[in-house]
C-alpha positions in Angstrom: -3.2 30.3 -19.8 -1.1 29.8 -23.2 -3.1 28.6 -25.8 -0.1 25.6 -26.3 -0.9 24.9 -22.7 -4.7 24.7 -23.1 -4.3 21.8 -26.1 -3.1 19.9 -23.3 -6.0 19.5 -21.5 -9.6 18.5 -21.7 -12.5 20.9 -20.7 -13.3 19.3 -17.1 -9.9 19.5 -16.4 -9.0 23.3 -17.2 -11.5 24.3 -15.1 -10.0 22.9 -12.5 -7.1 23.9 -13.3 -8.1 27.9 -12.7 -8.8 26.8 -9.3 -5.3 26.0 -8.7 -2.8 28.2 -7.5 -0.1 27.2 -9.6 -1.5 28.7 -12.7 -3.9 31.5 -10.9 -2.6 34.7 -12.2 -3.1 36.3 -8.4 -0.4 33.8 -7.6 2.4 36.2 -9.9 3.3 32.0 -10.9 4.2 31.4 -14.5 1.6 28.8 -16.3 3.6 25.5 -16.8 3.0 23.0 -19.7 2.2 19.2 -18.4 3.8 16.1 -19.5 -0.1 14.6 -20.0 -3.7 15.4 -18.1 -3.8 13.7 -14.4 -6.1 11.0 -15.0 -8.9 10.9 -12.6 -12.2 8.2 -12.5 -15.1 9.6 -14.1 -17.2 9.3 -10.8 -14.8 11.6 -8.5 -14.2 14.4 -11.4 -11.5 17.0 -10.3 -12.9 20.3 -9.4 -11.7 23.0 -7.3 -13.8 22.7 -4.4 -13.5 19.7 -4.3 -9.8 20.0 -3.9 -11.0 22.9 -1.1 -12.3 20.3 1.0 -9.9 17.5 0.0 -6.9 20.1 1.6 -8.9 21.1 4.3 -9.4 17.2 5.4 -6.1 16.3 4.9 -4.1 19.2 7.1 -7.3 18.2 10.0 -5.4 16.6 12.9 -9.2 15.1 14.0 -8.6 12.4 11.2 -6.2 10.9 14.4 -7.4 9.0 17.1 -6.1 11.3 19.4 -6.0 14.3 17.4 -2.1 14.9 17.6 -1.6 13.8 13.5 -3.0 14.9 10.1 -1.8 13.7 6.9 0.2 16.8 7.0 2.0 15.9 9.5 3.7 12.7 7.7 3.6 14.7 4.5 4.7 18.0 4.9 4.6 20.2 2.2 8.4 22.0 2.6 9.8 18.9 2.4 8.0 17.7 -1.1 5.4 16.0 1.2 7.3 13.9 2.7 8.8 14.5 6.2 12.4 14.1 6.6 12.4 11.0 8.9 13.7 7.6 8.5 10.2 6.7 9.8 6.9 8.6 10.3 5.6 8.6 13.7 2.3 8.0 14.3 -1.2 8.6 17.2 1.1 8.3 20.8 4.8 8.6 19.4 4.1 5.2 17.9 6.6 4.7 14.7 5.6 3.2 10.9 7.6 0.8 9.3 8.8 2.9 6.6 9.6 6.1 5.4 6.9 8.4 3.7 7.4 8.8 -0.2 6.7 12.3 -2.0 2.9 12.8 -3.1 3.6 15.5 -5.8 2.6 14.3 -9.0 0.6 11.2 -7.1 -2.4 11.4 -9.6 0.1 10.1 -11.8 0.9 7.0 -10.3 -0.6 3.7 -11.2 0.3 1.8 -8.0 -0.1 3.1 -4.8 1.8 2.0 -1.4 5.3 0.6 -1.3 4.2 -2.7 -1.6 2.5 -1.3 -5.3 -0.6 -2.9 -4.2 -3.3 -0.3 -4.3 -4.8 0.7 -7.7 -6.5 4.3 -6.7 -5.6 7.2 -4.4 -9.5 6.6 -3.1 -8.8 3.3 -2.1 -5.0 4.5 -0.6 -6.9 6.9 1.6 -8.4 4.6 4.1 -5.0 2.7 4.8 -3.3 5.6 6.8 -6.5 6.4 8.7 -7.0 3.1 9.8 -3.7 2.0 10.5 -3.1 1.4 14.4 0.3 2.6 14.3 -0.6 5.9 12.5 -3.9 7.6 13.0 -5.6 4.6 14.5 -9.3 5.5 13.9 -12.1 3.3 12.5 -13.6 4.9 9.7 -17.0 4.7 11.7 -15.7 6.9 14.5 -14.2 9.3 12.4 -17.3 10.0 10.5 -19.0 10.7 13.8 -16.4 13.0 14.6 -16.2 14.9 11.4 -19.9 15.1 10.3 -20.6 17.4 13.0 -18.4 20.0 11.7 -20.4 22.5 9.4 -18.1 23.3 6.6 -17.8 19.2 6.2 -22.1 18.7 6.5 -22.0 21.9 4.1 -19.8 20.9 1.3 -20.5 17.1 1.1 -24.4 18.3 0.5 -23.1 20.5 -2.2 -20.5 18.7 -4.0 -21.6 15.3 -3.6 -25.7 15.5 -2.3 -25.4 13.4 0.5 -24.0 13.6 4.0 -20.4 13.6 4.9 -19.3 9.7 4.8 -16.6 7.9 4.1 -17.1 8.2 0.2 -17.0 12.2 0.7 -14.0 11.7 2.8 -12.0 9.3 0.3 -12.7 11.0 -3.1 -11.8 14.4 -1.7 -8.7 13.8 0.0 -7.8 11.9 -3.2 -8.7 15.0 -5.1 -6.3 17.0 -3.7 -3.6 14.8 -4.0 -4.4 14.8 -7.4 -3.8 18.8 -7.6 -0.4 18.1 -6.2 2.0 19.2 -9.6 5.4 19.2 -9.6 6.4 19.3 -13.3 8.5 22.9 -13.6 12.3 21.7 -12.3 15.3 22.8 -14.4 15.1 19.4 -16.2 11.4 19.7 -17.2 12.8 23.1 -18.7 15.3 21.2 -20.3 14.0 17.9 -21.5 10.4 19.2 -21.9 10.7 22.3 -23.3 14.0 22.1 -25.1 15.8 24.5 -23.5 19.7 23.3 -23.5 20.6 26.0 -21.1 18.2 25.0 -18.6 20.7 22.9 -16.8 24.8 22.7 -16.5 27.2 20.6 -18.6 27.5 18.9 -15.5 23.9 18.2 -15.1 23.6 17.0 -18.8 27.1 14.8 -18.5 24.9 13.4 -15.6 21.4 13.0 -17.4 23.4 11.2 -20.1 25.1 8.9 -17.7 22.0 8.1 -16.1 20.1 7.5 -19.1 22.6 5.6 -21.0 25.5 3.0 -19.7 24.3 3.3 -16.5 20.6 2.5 -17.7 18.5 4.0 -14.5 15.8 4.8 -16.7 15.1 1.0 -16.8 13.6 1.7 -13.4 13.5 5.6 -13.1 12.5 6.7 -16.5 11.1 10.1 -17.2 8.6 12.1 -16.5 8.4 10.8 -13.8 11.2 9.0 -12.7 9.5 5.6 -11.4 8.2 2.6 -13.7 5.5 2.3 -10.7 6.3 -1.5 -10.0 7.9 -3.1 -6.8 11.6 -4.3 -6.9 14.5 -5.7 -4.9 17.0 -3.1 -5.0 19.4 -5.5 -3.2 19.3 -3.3 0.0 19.9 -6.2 2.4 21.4 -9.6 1.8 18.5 -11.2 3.5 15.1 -9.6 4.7 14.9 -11.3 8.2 13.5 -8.4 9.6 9.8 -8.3 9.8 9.1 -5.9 6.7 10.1 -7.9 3.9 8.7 -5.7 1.2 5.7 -6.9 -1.2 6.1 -10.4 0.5 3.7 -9.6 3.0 0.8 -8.7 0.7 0.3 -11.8 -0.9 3.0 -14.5 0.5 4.8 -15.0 -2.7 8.0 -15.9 -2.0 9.7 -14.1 -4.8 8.5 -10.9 -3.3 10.6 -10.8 -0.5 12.6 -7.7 -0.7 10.3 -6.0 -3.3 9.2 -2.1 -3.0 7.7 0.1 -5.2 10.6 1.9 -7.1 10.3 5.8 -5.8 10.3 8.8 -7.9 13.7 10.4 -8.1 12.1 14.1 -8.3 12.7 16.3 -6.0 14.9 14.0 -4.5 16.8 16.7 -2.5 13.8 16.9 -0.5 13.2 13.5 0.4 15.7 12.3 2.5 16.2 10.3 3.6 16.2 7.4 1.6 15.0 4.0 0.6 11.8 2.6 1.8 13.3 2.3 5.7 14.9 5.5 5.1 18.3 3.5 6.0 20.4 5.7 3.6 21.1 9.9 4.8 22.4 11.0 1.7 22.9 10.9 -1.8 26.3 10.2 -1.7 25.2 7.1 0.0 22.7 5.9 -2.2 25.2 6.1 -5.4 27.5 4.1 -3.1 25.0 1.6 -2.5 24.4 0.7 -6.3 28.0 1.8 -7.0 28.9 -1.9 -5.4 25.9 -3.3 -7.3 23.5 -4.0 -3.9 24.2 -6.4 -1.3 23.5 -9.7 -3.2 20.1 -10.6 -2.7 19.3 -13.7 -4.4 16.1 -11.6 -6.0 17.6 -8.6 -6.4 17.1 -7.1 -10.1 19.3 -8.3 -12.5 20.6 -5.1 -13.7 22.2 -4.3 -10.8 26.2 -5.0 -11.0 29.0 -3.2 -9.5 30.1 -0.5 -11.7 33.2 1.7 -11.6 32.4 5.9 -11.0 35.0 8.2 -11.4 34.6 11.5 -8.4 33.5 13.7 -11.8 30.6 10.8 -12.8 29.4 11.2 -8.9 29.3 14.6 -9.1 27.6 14.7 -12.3 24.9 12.5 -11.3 24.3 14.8 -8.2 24.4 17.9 -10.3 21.4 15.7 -12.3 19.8 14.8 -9.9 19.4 18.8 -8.8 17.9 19.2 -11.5 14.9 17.5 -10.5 14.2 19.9 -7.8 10.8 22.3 -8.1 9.6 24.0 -5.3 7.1 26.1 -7.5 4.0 23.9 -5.9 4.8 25.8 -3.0 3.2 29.1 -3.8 -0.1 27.2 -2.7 1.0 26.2 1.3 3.6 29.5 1.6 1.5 30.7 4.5 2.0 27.4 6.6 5.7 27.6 6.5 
């Protein structure tokens, strides 16, 4: 690894960091330079066995009732780790309420959950698996399940000295989410590292429309193109459909409509888009704040109907390419 690399990083978290195939030199992958170290608590330290187990729990369709799901299966690695659905569907065809986001570069985020409600990826871990619509199993009977497998009973003894629980369970799925980097697009290249060919004139007209008089950045600003807090994007005129965003968390009234603000990278991936996955494209989603939303009474203030000539919308779009890096993928090649 480049010595301007290894600065970047404390000791705990280099090691780790060999583990990982992204910057393994079997892997023929070029080391990449982070924005910052991924944070992680000081009780569940990264390491890579625990990010071993962590990936083996979370492609392992027995974390579903009925065995038929993984976490895999809602986050699929091809596809950023998210799965190309308006909606996940869940144990027995059943179908979430929302779409799933993109976990690379999760470690990062400091809310969790569309309704940015959940402080740790630990904590986030238990929603899914309990969840009756998605894999519908108390934690009790999936402990029963899993403990009598031997590579679980194995490594929880040797990573964590006790027997697989829940607390195994939690801290090493949210390990390897934590290992999940996507930080090498053409606009890392470019912003990052400072190289002005790294993306088109186009792209650049794009990045400078997005980060000046349209102001994005307000909400999406770089690295990692989300401020991590729930808003009304104006999406609907009125939320009288059950979902009404943060609202349901903790009744307040003027958090009807509110979602956590998405990353834009690797957008290309993701669609489709907003947290009901109600938009298929791109091209719809510049319409959508083209017209300035649909008027929500809480909708954020910034948003106003703006004026976009055909080369603006194309520029954004050639941006918003730029934010595409499918270098994780080296890792999960042999499931694809």
């Amino acid at each position: 690894m480049h010595a301007s690399v290894m600065k970047r990083f404390n000791t705990v978290f280099v090691l780790a960091f060999i583990g990982l195939t992204f910057c393994c030199s079997k892997c023929d992958q070029k080391d990449i330079a982070l924005y910052e170290p991924i944070p992680f608590p000081k009780e569940n330290p990264i390491s890579s066995d625990k990010i071993a187990l962590g990936e083996r729990l979370f492609f392992d369709k027995r974390l579903s009732k009925d065995n038929s799901i993984s976490c895999a299966s809602c986050h699929v690695p091809s596809l950023a780790f998210s799965d190309g659905r308006k909606v996940s569907i869940g144990v027995n065809g059943g179908l979430t309420e929302r779409n799933a986001p993109t976990l690379l570069n999760v470690g990062y985020q400091k809310t969790l959950m569309f309704d940015a409600h959940i402080s740790s990826l630990e904590l986030q871990a238990i929603v899914p698996i309990q969840e009756h619509v998605e894999m519908d199993m108390s934690m009790i009977d999936l402990i029963n399940k899993l403990k009598v497998d031997s590579y679980y009973t194995r490594e929880a003894k040797r990573l964590f000295n006790r027997t697989f629980d829940a607390y195994v369970l939690t801290r090493s799925l949210a390990t390897f989410q934590r290992s999940l980097i996507s930080q090498n697009a053409p606009f890392d290249r470019f912003y990052r590292d400072k190289q002005t060919n790294a993306i088109s004139q186009s792209a650049q007209l794009g990045w400078n429309l997005f980060s000046g008089r349209l102001n994005c950045v307000s909400c999406h600003p770089p690295p990692f193109f989300t401020h991590f807090k729930a808003e009304n994007n104006g999406l609907y005129s009125k939320y009288d459909q059950p979902d009404k965003g943060r609202f349901r968390i903790f009744n307040d009234s003027s958090d009807i409509g509110k979602f956590k603000v998405p990353s834009l990278r690797n957008i290309e991936l993701t669609f489709p888009y907003m947290h009901d996955g109600s938009m298929r494209s791109l091209a719809d989603v510049l319409r959508h704040y083209e017209k300035g939303g649909n008027n929500h009474p809480l909708q954020h203030p910034s948003l106003k109907p703006i004026v976009l000539s055909e080369k603006e919308k194309a520029n954004l779009l050639a941006f918003l390419s730029t934010l595409t890096d499918t270098s994780y993928m080296v890792r999960f090649k042999k499931m694809n």
